[in-house]
C-alpha positions in Angstrom: 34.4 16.7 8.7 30.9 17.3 8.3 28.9 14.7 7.3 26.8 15.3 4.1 23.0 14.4 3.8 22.8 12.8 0.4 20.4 10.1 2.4 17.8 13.1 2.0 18.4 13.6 -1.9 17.7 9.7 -1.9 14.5 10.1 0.2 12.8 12.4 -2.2 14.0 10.0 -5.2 12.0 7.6 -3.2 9.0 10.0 -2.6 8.6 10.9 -6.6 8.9 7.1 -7.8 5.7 6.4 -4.7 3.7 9.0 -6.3 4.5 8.4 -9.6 3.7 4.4 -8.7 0.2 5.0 -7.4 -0.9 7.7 -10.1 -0.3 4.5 -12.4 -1.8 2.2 -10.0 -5.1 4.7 -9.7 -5.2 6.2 -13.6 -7.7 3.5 -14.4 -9.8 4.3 -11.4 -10.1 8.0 -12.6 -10.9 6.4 -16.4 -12.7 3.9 -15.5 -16.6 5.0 -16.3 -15.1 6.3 -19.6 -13.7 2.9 -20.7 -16.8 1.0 -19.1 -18.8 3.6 -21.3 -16.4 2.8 -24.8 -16.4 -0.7 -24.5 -19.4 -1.3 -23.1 -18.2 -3.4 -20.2 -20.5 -4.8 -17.2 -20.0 -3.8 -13.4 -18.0 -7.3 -12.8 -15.9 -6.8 -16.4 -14.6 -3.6 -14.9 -14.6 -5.1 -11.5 -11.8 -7.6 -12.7 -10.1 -4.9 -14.8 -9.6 -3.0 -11.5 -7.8 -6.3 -9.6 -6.0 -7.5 -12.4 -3.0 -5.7 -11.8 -3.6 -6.9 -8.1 -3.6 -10.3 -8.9 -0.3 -10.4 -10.6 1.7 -8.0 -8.3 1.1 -10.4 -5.5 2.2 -13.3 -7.1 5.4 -11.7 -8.3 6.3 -11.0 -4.6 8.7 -13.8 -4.2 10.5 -13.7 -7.3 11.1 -10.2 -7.3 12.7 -10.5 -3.7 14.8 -12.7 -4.9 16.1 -11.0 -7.7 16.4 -7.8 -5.2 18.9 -9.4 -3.4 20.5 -10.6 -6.4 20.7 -7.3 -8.9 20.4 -4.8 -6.5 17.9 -1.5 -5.9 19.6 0.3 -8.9 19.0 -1.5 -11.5 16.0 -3.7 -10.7 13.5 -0.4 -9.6 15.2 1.6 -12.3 14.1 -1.0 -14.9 11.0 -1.3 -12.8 9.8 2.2 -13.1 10.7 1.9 -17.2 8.8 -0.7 -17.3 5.2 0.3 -15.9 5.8 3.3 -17.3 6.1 1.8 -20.3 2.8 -0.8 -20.4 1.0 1.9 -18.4 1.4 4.6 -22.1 0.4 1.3 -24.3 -3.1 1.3 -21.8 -4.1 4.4 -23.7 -3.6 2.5 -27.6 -6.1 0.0 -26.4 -8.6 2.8 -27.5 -11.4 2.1 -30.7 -9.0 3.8 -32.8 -6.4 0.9 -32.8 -8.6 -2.0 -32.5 -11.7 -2.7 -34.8 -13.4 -4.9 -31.2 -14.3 -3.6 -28.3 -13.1 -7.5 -27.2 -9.4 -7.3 -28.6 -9.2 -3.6 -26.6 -10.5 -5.2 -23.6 -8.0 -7.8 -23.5 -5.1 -5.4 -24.5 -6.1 -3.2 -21.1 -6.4 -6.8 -19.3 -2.8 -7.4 -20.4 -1.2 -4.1 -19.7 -2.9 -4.2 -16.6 -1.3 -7.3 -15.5 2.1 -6.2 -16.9 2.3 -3.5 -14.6 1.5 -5.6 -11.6 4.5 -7.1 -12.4 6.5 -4.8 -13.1 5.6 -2.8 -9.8 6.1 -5.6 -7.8 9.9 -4.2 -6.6 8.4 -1.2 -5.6 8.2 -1.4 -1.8 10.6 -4.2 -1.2 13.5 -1.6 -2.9 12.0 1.4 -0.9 12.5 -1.1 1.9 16.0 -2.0 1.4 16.8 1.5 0.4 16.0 2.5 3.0 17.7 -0.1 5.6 21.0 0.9 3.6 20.9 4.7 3.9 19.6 5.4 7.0 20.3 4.9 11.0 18.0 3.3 12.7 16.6 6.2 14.5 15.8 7.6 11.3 14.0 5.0 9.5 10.7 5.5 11.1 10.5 8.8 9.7 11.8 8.6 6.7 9.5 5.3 6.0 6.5 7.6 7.0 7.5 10.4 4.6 8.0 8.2 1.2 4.7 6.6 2.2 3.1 10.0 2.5 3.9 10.6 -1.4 0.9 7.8 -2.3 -1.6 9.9 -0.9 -0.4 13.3 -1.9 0.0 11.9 -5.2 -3.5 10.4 -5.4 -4.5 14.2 -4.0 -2.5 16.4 -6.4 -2.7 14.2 -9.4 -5.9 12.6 -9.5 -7.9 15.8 -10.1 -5.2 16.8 -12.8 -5.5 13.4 -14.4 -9.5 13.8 -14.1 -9.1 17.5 -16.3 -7.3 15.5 -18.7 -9.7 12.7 -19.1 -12.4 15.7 -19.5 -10.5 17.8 -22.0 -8.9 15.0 -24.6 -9.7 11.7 -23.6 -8.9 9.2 -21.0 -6.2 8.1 -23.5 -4.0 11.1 -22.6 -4.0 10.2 -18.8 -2.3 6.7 -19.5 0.3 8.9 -22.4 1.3 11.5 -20.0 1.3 9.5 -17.1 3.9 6.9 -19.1 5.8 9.2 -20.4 6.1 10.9 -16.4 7.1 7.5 -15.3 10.0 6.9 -18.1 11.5 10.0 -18.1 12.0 9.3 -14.5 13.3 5.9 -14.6 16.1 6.9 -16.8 17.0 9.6 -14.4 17.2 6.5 -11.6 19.3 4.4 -13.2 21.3 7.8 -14.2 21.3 9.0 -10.6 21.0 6.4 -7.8 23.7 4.4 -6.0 23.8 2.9 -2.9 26.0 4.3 -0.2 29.3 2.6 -1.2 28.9 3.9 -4.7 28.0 7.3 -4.6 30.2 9.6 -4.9 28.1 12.7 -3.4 28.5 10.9 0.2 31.5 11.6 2.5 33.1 9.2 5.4 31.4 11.1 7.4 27.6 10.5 6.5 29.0 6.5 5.5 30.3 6.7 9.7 27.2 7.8 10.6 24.8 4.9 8.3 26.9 2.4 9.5 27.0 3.3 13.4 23.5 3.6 13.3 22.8 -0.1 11.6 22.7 0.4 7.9 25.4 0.0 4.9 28.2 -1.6 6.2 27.1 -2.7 9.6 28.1 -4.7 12.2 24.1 -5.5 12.1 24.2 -6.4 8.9 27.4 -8.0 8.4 26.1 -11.3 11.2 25.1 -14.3 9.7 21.6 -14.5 9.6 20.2 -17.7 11.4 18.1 -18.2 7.6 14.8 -20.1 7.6 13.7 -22.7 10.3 10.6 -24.2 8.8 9.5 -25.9 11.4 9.6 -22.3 13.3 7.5 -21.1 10.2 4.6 -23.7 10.8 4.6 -22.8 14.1 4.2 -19.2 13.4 1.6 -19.8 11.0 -0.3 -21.7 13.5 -0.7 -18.8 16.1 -4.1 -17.1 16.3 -2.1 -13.3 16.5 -0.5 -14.2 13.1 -4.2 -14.8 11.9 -5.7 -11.8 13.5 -2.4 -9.8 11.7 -3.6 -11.8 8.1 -7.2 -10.4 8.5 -6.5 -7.2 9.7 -4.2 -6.7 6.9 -6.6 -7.8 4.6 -9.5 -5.5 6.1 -7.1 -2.5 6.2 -6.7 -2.9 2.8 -9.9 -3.7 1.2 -10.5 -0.1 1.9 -7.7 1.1 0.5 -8.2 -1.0 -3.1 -11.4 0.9 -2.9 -10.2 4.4 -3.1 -7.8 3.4 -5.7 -10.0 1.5 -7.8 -14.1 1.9 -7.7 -13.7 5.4 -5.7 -13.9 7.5 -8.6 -16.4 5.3 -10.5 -18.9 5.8 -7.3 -18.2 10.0 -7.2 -19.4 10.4 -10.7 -22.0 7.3 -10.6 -22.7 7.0 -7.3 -22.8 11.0 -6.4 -23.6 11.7 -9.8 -20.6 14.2 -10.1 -19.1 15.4 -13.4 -15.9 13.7 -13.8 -14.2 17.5 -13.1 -15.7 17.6 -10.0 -15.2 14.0 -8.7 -11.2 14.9 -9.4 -11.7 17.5 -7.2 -13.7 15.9 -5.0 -11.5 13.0 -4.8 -8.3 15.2 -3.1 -10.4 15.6 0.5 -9.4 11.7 1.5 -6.8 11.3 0.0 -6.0 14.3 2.0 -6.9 12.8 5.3 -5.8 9.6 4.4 -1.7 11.3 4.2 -2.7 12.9 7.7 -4.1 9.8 9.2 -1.2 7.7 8.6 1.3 10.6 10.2 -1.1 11.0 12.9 -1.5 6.4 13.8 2.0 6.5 13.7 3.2 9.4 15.5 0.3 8.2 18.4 1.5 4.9 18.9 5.5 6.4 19.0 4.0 8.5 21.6 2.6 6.1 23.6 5.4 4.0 23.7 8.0 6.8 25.1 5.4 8.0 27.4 5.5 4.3 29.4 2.5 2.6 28.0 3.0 -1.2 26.7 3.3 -2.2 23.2 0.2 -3.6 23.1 -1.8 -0.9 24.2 0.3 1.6 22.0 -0.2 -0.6 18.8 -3.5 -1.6 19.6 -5.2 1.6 20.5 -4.6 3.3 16.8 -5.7 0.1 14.5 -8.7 -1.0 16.5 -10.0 2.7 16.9 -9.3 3.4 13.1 -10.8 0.3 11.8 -14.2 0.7 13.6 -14.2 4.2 12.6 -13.7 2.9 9.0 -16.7 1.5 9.9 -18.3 4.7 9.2 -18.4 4.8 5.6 -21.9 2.6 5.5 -22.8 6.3 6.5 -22.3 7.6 2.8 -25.5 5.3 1.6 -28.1 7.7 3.9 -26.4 11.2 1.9 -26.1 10.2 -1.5 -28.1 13.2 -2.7 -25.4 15.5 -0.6 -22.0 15.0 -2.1 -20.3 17.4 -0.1 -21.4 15.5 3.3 -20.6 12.3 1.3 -17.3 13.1 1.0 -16.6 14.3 4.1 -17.7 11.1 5.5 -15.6 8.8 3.0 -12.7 11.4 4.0 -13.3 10.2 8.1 -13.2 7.1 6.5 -10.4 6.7 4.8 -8.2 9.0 7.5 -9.4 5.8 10.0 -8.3 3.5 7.8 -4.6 5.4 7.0 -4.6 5.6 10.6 -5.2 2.1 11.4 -2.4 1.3 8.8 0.2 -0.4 11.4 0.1 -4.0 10.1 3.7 -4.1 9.1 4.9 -2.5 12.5 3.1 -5.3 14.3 4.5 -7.5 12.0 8.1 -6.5 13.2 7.4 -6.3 16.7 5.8 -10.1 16.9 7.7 -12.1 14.2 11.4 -12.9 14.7 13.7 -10.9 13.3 15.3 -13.8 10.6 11.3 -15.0 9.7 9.7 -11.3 8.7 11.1 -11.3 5.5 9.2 -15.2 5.3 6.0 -13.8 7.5 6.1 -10.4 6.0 5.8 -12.3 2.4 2.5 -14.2 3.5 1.3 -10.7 5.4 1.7 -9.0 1.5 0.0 -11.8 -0.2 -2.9 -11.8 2.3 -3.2 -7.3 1.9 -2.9 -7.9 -1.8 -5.7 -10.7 -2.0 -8.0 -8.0 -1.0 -6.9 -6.1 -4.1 -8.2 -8.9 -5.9 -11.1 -9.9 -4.5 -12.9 -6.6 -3.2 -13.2 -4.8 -6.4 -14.6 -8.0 -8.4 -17.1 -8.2 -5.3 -18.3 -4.5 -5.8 -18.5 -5.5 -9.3 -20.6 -7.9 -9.0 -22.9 -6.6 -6.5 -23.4 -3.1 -8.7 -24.3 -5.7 -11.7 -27.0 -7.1 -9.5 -28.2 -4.3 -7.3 -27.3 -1.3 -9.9 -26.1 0.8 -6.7 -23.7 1.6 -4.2 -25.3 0.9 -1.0 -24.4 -2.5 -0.9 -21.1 -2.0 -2.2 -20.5 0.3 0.7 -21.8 -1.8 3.5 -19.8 -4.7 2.2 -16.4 -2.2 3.3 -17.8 -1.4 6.2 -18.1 -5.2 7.4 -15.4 -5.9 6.2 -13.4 -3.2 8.3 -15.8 -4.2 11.1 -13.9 -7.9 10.4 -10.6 -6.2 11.0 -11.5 -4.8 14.2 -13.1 -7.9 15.6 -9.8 -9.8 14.2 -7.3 -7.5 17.1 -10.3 -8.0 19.3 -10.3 -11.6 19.4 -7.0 -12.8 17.8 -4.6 -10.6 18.4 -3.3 -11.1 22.1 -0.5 -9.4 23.6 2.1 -8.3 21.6 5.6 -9.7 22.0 7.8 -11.5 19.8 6.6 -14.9 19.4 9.1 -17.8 20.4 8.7 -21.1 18.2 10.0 -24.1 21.1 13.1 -24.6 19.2 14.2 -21.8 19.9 12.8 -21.2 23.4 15.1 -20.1 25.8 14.3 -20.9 29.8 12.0 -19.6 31.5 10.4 -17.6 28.6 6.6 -17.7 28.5 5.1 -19.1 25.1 2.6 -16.2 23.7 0.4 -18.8 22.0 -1.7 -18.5 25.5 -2.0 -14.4 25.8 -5.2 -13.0 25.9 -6.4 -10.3 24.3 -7.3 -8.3 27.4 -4.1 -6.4 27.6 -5.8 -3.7 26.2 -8.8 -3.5 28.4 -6.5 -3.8 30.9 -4.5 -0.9 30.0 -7.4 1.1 29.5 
């Protein structure tokens, strides 16, 4: 019998709800000088705007995992996706035509905001799982890869259609339409999806080939798992390479909350490009940023099968991406040429999609029963950046009433990431707490980090 590939019909299920997730999570970005301009808000007003949803999607990390494991993809994301979708159409009645303050609609946008956070917070943990059920191992690279390319195609198609909207009725209708995408497609997930077990478009022979190559059903994942040592934890968390892997993550993504929050704002404000244009203007690195994840990727895969060590071949991509993130400082010495503006924050933010193997490192240091424990501290310390950098560019735009700042504050920051795989991160091998040492295995807490020189 031939198997069937209903894993694929899943994968793009997965790749819709990731674009449909970040046009909500950057909607506000692409309205954002409109509702400063309504409501009259300050740099550092909008600046917490932008990381509110930030600040309540990390905190709703842990929970959520837990009720993953205990509802299930199906009905948690389907209820997920609802729910944004839901809060993110109210955004748009927070307008002067349903509330007599600007105040009361400022804390209405403040609430939705949150709300989503919240409810977004199963996102990646159910593509996650979703994808450890349905796929073999030698195909959960890829298909990890290609749902994570739908955030920046979406951000590239989307964002400009979102910006003709805001232009022709209103930033109000970007928040309707996009709610009403977002609903419509729940329903159809909690209509459609079922795990492997359940679905009835998969045959024995696609189930034979999931479970012989580790997913649903599993000798892999039928073992007990060893569950949480704490004292191994502690240990972890005292390394320097789980440090440099904090920092890093939280470098790597300051320049991502960037592009999805204050991007827009600095095309129009800082470029002084209609809000038409900046839509346009926006899909170059967004672009690049889809191709430089592919290409970091696909590099360090290469290395690997072509003999190098795992240090070098996870090294080599995030240290060269983050310096070259470095390069968007550039953008302050070209503000009066937008289309060499944006082809430098397009280098900018492919280095920084290239750079993006923070979770890989993650997998290939940590022990396999303490990544979903490690992993949860590596989220919270990517996600503080979404709190912290946009309220920083707030502020400094309030007191300096430019982007130059602003823009060198990303580039040391990135700089910060580089110097953090430099110095902290050593060589890259599963770390070994003692207790669970076995003889004659070396401890990593004394590598240097000259593997990669070495290499080179």
């Amino acid at each position: 019998m031939k198997p069937t590939r209903t894993r694929l019909s899943v994968l793009a299920m997965l790749f819709v709800v990731t674009a449909i997730n970040y046009m909500d999570r950057a909607n506000l970005s692409v309205a954002g000088s409109h509702i400063q301009g309504e409501f009259f808000l300050s740099a550092t007003q909008l600046g917490l705007l932008f990381s509110m949803f930030t600040w309540f999607y990390a905190m709703s990390q842990i929970p959520v995992g837990y009720l993953l494991d205990r509802i299930g993809s199906r009905w948690l994301y389907g209820s997920a996706i609802v729910l944004w979708s839901f809060f993110t159409l109210l955004m748009g009645l927070a307008s002067h035509h349903f509330f007599t303050t600007a105040t009361a609609s400022f804390m209405m946008l403040l609430v939705c905001r949150a709300l989503i956070g919240v409810a977004e917070a199963p996102s990646f943990p159910s593509n996650t799982k979703i994808i450890a059920t349905w796929f073999p191992d030698h195909e959960r690279a890829r298909a990890t890869a290609t749902y994570s390319s739908a955030q920046y195609i979406g951000l590239a198609l989307l964002t400009p259609a979102l910006s003709f909207i805001v232009s022709q009725w209103g930033w109000e209708m970007s928040f309707y339409i996009s709610g009403l995408i977002g609903i419509v497609f729940g329903v159809y997930w909690l209509i459609a999806y079922r795990d492997p077990q359940h679905s009835s478009r998969v045959n024995s022979a696609e189930l034979a080939v999931i479970r012989q190559g580790g997913g649903y059903g599993s000798s892999n994942q039928q073992n007990q798992n060893p569950g949480v040592n704490w004292p191994s934890v502690r240990y972890i968390l005292r390394q320097r390479i789980t440090w440099g892997l904090f920092i890093a993550q939280f470098a790597a993504s300051s320049t991502l909350y960037f592009f999805l929050t204050w991007f827009i704002v600095y095309l129009e404000k800082g470029l002084h490009l209609s809000i038409d244009k900046a839509g346009i203007g926006a899909m170059f690195p967004y672009l690049m940023a889809m191709a430089g994840v592919l290409c970091g990727g696909t590099l360090s895969d290469m290395l690997l099968k072509r003999g190098h060590s795992r240090t070098f071949a996870r090294k080599l991509p995030v240290m060269t991406g983050m310096l070259l993130t470095c390069s968007i400082a550039l953008v302050n010495f070209f503000q009066d040429s937008p289309v060499i503006a944006i082809a430098i924050l397009s280098i900018a933010f492919f280095a920084n999609a290239f750079s993006n193997l923070g979770w890989v490192v993650c997998s290939d240091v940590i022990p396999r029963h303490l990544i979903g424990t490690i992993g949860g501290f590596l989220n919270i310390f990517g996600n503080l950046s979404g709190i912290v950098s946009p309220i920083i560019i707030g502020v400094i735009l309030q007191r300096t009433q430019n982007f130059q700042y602003a823009m060198w504050y990303i580039a040391a920051v990135a700089l910060c990431g580089f110097l953090a795989y430099l110095l902290l991160v050593g060589k890259i091998e599963v770390l070994t707490p003692p207790s669970e040492e076995q003889p004659g295995n070396a401890n990593s807490r004394f590598d240097t980090p000259t593997d990669l020189q070495r290499e080179a």
